[in-house]
C-alpha positions as CSV (number, residue, x, y, z in Angstrom):
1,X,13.5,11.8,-29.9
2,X,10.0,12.9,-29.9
3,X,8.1,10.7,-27.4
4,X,4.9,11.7,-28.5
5,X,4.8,11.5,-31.8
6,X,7.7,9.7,-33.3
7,X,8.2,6.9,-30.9
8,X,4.9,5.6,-29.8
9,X,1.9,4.5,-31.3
10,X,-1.0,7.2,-30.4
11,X,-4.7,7.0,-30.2
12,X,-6.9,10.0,-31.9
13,X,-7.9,12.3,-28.8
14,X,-11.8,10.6,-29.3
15,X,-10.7,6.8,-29.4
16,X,-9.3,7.8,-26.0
17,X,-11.8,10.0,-24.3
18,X,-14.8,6.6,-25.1
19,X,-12.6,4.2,-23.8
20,X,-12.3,6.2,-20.4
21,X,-16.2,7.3,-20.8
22,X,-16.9,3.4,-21.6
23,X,-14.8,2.2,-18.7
24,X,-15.9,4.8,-15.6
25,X,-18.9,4.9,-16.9
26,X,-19.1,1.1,-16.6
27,X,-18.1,1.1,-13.7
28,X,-20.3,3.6,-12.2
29,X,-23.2,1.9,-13.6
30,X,-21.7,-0.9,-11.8
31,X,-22.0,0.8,-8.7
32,X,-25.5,1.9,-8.7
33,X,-26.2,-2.0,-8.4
34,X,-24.7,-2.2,-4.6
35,X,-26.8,1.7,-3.9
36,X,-28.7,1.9,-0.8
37,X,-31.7,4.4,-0.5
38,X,-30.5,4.8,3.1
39,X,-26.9,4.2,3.6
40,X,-25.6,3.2,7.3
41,X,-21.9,4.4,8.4
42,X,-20.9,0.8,9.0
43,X,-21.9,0.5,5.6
44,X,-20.0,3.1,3.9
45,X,-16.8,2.7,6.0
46,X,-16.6,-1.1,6.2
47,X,-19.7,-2.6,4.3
48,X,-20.9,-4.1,7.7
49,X,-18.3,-6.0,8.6
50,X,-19.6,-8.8,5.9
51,X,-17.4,-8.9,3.1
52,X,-17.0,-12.2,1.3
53,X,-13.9,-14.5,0.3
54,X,-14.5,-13.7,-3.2
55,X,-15.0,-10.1,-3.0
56,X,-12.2,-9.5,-0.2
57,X,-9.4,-11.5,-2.1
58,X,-10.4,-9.3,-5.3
59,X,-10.5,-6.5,-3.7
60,X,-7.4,-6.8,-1.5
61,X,-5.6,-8.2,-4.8
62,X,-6.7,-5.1,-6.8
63,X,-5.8,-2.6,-4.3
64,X,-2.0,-3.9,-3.7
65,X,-1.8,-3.9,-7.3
66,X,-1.2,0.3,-8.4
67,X,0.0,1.9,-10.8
68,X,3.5,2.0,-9.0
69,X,3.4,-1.8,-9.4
70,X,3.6,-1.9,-13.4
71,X,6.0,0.7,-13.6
72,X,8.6,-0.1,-10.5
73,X,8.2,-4.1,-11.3
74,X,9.1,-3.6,-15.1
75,X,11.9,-1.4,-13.7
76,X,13.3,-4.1,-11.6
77,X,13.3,-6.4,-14.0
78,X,15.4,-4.2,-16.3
79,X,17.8,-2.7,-13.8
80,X,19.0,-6.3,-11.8
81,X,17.9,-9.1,-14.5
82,X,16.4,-12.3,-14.2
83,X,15.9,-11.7,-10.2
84,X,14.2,-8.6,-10.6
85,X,10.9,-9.5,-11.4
86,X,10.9,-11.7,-8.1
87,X,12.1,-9.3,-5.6
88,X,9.5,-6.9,-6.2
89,X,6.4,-9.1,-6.4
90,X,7.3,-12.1,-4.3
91,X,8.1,-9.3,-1.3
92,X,4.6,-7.4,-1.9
93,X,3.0,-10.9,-1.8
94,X,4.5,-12.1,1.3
95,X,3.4,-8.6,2.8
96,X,0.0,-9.4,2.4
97,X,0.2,-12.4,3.8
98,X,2.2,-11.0,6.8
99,X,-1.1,-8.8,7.9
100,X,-3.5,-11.6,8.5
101,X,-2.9,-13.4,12.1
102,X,-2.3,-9.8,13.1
103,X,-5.5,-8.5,11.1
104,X,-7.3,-11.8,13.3
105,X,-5.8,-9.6,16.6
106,X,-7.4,-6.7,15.4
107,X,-10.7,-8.0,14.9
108,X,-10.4,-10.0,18.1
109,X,-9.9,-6.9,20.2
110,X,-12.3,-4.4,18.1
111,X,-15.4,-6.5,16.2
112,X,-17.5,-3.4,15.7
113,X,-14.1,-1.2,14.3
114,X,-13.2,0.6,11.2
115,X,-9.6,1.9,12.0
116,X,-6.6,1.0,13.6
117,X,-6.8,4.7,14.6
118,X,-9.8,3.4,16.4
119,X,-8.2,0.7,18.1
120,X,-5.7,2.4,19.0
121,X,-7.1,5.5,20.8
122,X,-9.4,3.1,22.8
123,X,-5.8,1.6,23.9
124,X,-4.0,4.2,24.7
125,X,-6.1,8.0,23.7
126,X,-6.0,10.9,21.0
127,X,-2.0,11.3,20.6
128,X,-1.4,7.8,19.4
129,X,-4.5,7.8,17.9
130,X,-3.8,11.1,16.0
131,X,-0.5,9.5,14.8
132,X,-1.3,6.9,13.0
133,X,-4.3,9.3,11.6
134,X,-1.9,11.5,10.3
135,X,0.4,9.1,8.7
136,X,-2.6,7.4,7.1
137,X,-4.0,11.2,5.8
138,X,-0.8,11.8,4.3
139,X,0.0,8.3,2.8
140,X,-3.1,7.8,0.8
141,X,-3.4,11.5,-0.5
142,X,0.3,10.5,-1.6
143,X,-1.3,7.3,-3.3
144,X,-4.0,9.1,-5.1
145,X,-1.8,12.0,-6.1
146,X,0.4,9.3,-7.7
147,X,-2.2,7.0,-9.4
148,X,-4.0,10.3,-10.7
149,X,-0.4,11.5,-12.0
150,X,0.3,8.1,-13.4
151,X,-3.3,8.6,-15.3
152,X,-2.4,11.8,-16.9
153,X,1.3,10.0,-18.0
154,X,-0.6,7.6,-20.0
155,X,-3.1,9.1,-21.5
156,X,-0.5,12.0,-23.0
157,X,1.5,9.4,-23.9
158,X,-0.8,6.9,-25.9
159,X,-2.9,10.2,-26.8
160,X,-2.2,13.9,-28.5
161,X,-4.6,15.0,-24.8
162,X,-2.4,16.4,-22.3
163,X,-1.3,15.5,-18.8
164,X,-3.6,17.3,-17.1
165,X,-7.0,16.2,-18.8
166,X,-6.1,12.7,-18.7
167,X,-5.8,13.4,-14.3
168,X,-8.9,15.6,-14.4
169,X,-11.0,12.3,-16.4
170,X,-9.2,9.8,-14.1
171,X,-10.5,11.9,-11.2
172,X,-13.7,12.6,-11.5
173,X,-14.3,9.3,-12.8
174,X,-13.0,7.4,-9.5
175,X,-15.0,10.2,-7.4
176,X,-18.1,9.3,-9.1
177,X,-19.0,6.0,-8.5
178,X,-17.0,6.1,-4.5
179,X,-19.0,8.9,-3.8
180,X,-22.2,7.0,-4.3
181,X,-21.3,4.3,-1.6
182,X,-18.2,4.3,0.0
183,X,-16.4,1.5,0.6
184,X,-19.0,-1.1,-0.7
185,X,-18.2,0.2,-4.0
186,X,-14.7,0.3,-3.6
187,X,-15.1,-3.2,-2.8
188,X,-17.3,-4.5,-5.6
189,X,-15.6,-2.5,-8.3
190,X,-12.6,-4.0,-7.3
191,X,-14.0,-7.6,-8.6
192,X,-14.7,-6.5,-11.8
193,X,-11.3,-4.2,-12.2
194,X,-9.8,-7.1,-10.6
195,X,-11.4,-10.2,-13.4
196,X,-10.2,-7.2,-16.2
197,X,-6.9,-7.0,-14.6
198,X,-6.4,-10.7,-15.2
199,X,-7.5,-11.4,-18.0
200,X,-5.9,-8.5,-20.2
201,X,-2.5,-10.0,-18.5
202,X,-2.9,-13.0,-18.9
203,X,-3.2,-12.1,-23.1
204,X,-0.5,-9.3,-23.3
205,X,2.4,-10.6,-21.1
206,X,2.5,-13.8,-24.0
207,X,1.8,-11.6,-26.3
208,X,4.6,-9.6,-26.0
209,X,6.9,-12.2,-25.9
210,X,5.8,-14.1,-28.5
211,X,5.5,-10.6,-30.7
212,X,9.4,-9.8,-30.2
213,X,10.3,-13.8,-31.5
214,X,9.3,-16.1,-28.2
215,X,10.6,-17.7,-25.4
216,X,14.0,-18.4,-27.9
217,X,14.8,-15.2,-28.4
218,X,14.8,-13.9,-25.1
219,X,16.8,-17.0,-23.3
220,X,19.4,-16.2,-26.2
221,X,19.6,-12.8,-25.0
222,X,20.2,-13.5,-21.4
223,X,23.7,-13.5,-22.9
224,X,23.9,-9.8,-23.2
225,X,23.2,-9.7,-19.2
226,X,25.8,-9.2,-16.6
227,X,26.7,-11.4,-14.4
228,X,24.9,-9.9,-11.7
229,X,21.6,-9.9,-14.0
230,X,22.4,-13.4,-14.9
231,X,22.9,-14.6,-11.1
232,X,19.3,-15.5,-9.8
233,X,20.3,-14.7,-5.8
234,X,22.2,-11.9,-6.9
235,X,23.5,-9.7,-3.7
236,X,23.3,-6.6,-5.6
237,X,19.4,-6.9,-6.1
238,X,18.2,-8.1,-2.9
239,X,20.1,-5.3,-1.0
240,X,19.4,-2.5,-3.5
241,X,15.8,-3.8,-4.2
242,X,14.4,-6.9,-2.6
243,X,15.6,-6.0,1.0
244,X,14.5,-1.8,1.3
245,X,11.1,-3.2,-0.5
246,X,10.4,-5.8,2.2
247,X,10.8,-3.7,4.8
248,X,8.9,-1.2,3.2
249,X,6.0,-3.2,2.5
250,X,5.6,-4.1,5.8
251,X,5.7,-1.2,7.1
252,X,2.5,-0.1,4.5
253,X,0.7,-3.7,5.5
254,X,0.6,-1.9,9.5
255,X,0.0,1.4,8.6
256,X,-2.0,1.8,5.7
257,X,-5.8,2.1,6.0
258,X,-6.4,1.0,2.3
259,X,-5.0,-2.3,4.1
260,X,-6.4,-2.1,7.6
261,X,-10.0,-1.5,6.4
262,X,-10.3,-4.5,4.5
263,X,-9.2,-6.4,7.8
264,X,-12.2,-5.2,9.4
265,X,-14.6,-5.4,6.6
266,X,-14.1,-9.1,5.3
267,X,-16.3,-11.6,7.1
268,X,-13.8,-12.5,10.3
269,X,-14.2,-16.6,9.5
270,X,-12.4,-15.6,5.8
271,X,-9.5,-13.4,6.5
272,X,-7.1,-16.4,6.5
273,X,-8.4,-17.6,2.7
274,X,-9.0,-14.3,2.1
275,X,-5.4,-13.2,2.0
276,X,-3.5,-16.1,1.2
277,X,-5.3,-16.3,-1.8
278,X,-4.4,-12.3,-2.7
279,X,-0.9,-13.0,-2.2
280,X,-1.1,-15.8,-4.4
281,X,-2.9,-13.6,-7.5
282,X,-0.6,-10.3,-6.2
283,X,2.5,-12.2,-6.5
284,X,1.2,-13.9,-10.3
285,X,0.5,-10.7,-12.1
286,X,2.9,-8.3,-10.5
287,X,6.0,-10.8,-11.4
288,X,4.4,-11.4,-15.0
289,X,4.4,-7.8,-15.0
290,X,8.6,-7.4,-14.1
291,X,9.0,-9.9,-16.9
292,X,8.3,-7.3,-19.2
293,X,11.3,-5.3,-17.9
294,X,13.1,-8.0,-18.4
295,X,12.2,-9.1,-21.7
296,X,13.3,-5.5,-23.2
297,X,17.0,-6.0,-20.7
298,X,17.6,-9.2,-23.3
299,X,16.6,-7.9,-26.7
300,X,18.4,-4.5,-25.5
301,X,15.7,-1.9,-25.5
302,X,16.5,1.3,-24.1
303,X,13.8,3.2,-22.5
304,X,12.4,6.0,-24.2
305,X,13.9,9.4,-22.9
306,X,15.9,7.9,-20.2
307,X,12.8,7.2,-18.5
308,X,11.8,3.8,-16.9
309,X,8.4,3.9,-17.0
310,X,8.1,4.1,-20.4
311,X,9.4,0.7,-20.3
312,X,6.0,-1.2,-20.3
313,X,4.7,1.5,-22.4
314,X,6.9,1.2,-25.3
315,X,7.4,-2.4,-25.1
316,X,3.6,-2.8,-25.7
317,X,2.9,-0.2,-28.6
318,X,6.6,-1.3,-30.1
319,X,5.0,-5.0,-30.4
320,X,1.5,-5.4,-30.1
321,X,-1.8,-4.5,-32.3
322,X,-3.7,-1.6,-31.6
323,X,-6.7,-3.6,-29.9
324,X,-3.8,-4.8,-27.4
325,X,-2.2,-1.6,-26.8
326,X,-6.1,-0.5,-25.7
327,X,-6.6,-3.5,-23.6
328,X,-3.0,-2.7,-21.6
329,X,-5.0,0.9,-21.8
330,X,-7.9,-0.5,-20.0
331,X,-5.6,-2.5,-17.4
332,X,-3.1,0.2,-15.9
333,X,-6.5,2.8,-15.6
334,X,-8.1,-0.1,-13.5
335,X,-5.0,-0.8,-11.8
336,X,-4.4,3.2,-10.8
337,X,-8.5,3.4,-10.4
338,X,-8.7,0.5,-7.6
339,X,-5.9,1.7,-5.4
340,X,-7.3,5.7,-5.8
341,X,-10.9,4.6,-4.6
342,X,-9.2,2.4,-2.1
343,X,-7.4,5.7,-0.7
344,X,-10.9,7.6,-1.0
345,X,-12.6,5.4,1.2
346,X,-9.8,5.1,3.3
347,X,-9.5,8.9,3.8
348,X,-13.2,9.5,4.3
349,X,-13.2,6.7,6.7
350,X,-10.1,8.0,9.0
351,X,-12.2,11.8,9.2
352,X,-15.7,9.9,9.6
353,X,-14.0,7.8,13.0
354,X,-10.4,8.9,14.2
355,X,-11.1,12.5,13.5
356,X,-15.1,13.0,13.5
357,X,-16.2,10.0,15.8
358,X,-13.4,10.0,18.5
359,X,-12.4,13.5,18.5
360,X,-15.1,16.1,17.5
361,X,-18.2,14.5,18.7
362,X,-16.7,12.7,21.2
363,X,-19.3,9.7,22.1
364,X,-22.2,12.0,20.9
365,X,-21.8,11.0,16.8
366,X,-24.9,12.1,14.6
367,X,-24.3,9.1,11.6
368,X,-26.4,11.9,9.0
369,X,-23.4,14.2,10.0
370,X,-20.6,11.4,9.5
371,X,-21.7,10.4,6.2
372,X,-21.6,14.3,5.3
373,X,-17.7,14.2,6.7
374,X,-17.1,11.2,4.8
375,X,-18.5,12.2,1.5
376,X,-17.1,15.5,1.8
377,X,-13.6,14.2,3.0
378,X,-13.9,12.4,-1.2
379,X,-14.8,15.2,-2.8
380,X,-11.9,17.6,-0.7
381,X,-9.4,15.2,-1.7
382,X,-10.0,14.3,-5.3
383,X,-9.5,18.0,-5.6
384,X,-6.6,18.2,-3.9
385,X,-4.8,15.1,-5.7
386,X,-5.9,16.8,-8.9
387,X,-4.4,20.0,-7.9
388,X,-0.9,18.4,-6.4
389,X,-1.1,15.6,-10.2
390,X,-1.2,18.4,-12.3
391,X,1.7,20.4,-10.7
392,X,4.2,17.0,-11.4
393,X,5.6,17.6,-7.7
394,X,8.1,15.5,-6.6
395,X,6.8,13.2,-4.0
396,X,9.8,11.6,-3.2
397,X,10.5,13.1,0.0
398,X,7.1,12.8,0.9
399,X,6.8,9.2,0.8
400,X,10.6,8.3,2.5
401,X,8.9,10.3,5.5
402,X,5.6,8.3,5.0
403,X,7.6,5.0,4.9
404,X,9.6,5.8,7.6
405,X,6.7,6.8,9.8
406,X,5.4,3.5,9.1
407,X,8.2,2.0,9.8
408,X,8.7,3.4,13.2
409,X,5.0,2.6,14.2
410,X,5.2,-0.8,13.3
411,X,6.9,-2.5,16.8
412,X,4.3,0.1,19.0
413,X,1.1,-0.9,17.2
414,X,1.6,-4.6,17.2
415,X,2.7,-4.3,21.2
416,X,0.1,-2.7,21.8
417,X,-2.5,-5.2,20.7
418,X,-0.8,-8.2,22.4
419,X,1.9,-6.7,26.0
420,X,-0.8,-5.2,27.9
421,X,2.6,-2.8,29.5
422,X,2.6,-0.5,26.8
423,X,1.7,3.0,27.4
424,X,0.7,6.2,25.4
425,X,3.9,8.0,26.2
426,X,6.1,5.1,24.9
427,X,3.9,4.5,21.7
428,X,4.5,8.0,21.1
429,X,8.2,8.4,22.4
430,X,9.1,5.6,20.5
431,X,7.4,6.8,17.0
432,X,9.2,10.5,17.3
433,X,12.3,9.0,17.9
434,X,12.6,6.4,15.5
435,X,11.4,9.0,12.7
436,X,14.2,11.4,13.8
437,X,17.0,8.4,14.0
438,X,15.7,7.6,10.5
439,X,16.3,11.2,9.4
440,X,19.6,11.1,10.5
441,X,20.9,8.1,8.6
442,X,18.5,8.7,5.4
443,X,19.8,12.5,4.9
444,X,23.1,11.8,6.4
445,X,22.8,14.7,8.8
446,X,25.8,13.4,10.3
447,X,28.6,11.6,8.5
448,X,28.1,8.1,8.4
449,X,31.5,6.8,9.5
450,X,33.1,5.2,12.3
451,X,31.2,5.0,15.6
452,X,28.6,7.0,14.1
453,X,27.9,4.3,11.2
454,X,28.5,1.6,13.9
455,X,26.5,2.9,16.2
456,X,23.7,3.2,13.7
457,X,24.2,-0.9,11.8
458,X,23.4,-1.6,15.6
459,X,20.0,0.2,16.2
460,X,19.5,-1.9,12.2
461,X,20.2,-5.0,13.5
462,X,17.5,-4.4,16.4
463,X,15.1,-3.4,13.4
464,X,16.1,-6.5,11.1
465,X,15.7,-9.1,14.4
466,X,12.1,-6.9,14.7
467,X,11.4,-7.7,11.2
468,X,12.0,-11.3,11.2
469,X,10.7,-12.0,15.0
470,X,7.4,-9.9,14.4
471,X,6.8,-12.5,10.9
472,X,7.6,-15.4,13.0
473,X,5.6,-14.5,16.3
474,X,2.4,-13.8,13.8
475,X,2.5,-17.7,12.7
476,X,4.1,-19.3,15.0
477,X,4.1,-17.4,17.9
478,X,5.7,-15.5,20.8
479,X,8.9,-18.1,21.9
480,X,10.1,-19.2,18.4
481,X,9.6,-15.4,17.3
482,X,11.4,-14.0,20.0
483,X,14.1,-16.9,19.3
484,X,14.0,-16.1,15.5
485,X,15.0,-12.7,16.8
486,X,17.5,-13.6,18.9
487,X,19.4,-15.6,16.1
488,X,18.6,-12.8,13.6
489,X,20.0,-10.2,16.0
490,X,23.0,-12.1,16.4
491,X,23.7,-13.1,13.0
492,X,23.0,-9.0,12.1
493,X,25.9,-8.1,14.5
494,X,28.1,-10.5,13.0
495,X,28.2,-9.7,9.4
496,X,26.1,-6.4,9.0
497,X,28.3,-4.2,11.0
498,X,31.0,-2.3,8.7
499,X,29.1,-3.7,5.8
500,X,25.6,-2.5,6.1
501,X,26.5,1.0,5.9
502,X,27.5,0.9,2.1
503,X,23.4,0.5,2.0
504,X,22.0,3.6,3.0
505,X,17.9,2.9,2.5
506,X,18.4,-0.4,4.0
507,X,20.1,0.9,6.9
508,X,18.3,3.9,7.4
509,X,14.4,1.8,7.3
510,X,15.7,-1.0,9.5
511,X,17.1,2.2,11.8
512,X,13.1,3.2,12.3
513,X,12.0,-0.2,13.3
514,X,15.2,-1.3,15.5
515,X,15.2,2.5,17.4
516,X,11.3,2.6,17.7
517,X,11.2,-1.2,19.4
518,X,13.8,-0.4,21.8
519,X,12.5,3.1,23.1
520,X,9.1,1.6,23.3
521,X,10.0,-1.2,25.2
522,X,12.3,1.1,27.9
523,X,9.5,3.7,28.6
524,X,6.9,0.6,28.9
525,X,8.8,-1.1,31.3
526,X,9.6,1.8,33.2
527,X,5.8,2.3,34.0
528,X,3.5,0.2,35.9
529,X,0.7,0.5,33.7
530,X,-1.4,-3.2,33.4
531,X,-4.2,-2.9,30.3
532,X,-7.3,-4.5,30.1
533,X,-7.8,-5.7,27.0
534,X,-11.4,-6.2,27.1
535,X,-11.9,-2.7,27.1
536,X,-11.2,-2.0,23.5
537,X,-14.6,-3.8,22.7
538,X,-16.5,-2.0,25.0
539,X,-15.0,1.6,23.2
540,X,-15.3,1.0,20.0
541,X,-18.6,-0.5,18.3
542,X,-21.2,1.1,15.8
543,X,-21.8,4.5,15.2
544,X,-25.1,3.8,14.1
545,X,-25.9,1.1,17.0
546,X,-24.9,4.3,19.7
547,X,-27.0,6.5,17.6
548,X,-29.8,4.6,18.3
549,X,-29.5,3.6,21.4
550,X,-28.7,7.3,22.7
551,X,-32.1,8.1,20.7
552,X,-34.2,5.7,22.9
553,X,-36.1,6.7,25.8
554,X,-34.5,6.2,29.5
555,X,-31.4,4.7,27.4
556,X,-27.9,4.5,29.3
557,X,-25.1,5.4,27.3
């Protein structure tokens, strides 16, 4: 079957190539509005710490939505049924949700910051620092490398262009109007991307189903599911999807920038209505999106060439009008665009202060020479996520060691904002060794059976009582999270050892997190190291404040 030409409807190469000039160039345009003749660093990174409800719950909202997320939800939705749809958004929502009394921490301990790298090296120096700068690097070049390689997928698919001028348009597009002011624009753009992204699904998702017959049809079809699909708290699906995606996600809410940079931009008195109400619009669209998936499982649509993500694809230009099929156009290029200048800013803003502010200039920052950094950092990696897009690598491998890198930091970072015992070596012991335990289990460098596999379900039982303790302590705090960990550890012990090996992701993420915690907490407790808290304030603030206080006469630094 000819996917391009046979089996979906196409655009001429010129309807295309306005609709990306009418919608970047919009959105530069949109842009300019927010330009400052003189641009501070505290602007550019964070957009002075001032960031609104309205904005930040767009923009957070927009961000957690990528391209991944029409793709993977429709996916879930065809592969495990009626349940689908639900264990991937509900779990991405409830991250987002997670971050926030720990994002109040953060802010508590670092007003002035811009990065958890930040944060972190004023707690405990450069090699924790440098780790979390390093996961972050690679993470969001992953990102943009995928939302650029999920452009040029489209635009060959709905258009005779190919692959690689759809990622060089998407590219320079989203480079364009970051460049101009960092962050802020990420920020405002994200409203408008955001309104767009709302709208347009709040028209095709009904459309689509009303297209292939209505709500009758597909409930008659449900009938053609398995069981399994059929079952709404179906075991297959939350261990093969909803579980590994929870405790991925959570991971990402710690250890992403894109996430962590909106904690300390958005005014500190919103962050609680801030992100409940982006879980609440993450959780809407991304589900309505699954439904999609699931609404070709019960008419019996197979996807074209094998391929899952032409599921949303083809279900749109099999059933909707032309003017639709360039709306759902419009909406997955502003999906991919808000997460890549998300992963921009966060990129420039991890060289401008972890790697720039705290490591080159050490205390002597020159904000002229830190915008050049973080401007430069943009253009650098728009050209290296072009380069990597058009090759089609396979990233997989590069985002299980992201994820389990994130995993493993989780436990460390959050200690080390609230048990003033934890040192440098055990945030860093206890990162090295979960990633290795995680290697071990993921790759199955040794067989997973017997002792081995038991010994292993244990250390995952430490990481699921982790999980659930860390999500309780951040709302209800320390004693009923440490209980809640308690019962899950025990619970875990009873009925997840011989079974939990059948699930390698599952076991191998919740090895990170259970292997991490307990190294960290040995090497912490075997120092005598008592942290000041109040010390983090006083080393990290403004770069552009130091600037000018170094510049005045007689000043003490």
């Amino acid at each position: 079957m000819n996917l391009k030409t046979e089996s979906l409807f196409q655009f001429s190469s010129l309807t295309i190539i306005l609709l990306l000039l009418a919608f970047y160039g919009g959105t530069y345009l949109l842009s300019l509005l927010i330009k400052k003749d003189k641009e501070t660093t505290s602007g550019f990174m964070v957009a002075g710490h001032g960031v609104g409800f309205g904005m930040g719950a767009a923009s957070m909202t927009a961000t957690w939505i990528w391209a991944a997320s029409f793709y993977a939800a429709a996916t879930s939705g065809y592969k495990y049924g009626v349940s689908g749809p639900i264990h991937y958004g509900f779990w991405g929502a409830l991250m987002i949700l997670f971050i926030y009394p720990f994002g109040m921490r953060f802010r508590e301990l670092a007003p002035d910051g811009h990065t958890l790298g930040e944060l972190i090296h004023a707690r405990h120096g450069s090699s924790s620092q440098l780790i979390l700068a390093i996961s972050n690097l690679m993470g969001s070049l992953i990102s943009l490398m995928v939302n650029f390689t999920a452009a040029g997928a489209l635009v060959s698919v709905l258009s005779p262009l190919s692959f690689q001028t759809g990622v060089i348009i998407a590219g320079v597009g989203v480079l364009s109007y970051t460049l101009t002011s960092g962050f802020r624009a990420s920020v405002f753009t994200d409203f408008a991307q955001l309104v767009a992204l709302m709208a347009i699904g709040i028209v095709i998702i009904p459309a689509v189903l009303f297209a292939m017959g209505g709500p009758e049809v597909m409930v008659s079809g449900l009938s053609n599911l398995t069981l399994e699909q059929q079952n709404f708290f179906s075991p297959e699906a939350f261990f093969q999807q909803g579980a590994p995606y929870f405790v991925a996600v959570l991971a990402y809410a710690i250890g992403n920038q894109t996430i962590t940079q909106r904690l300390f931009a958005i005014d500190k008195t919103k962050i609680k209505a801030t992100f409940v109400t982006a879980t609440v619009g993450y959780a809407g669209i991304v589900i309505g999106l699954g439904m999609i998936g699931l609404m070709a499982l019960t008419i019996g649509i197979e996807p074209l060439d094998g391929n899952m993500n032409n599921l949303i694809p083809q279900m749109v230009s099999t059933y909707l009008h032309p003017v639709f099929i360039a709306l759902f156009f419009i909406l997955v290029i502003g999906s991919l665009s808000s997460t890549a200048d998300s992963d921009l800013s966060a990129l420039s803003t991890i060289m401008m202060a972890d790697v720039y502010g705290k490591n080159i200039a050490r205390g002597k920052v020159k904000p002229k020479t830190m915008m050049l950094v973080g401007r430069s950092t943009m253009i650098i990696a728009t050209a290296a996520g072009l380069i990597f897009a058009s090759f089609k690598l396979d990233i997989l491998v590069m985002l299980v060691f992201v994820g389990a890198l994130w995993g493993a930091i989780v436990f460390p970072v959050i200690a080390s904002v609230f048990w003033n015992r934890v040192t440098n070596t055990a945030f860093t012991s206890a990162v090295i060794i979960g990633l290795l335990f995680f290697c071990i289990a993921r790759f199955e460098l040794l067989p997973i059976t017997g002792y081995v596999a038991l010994f292993f379900e244990v250390l995952a039982s430490v990481g699921a009582a982790v999980v659930i303790g860390l999500m309780v302590f951040g709302f209800l705090g320390r004693k009923i999270g440490m209980l809640a960990a308690a019962i899950t550890l025990v619970l875990m012990l009873i009925f997840a050892t011989g079974f939990l090996r059948q699930y390698m992701v599952l076991l191998a993420s919740l090895t990170a997190y259970g292997a991490s915690t307990i190294v960290c907490v040995i090497v912490s407790l075997m120092g005598n190291e008592r942290f000041d808290f109040d010390l983090i304030k006083k080393r990290v603030g403004d770069y552009d404040k130091k600037a000018k206080v170094s510049k005045t006469p007689n000043a003490k630094v």
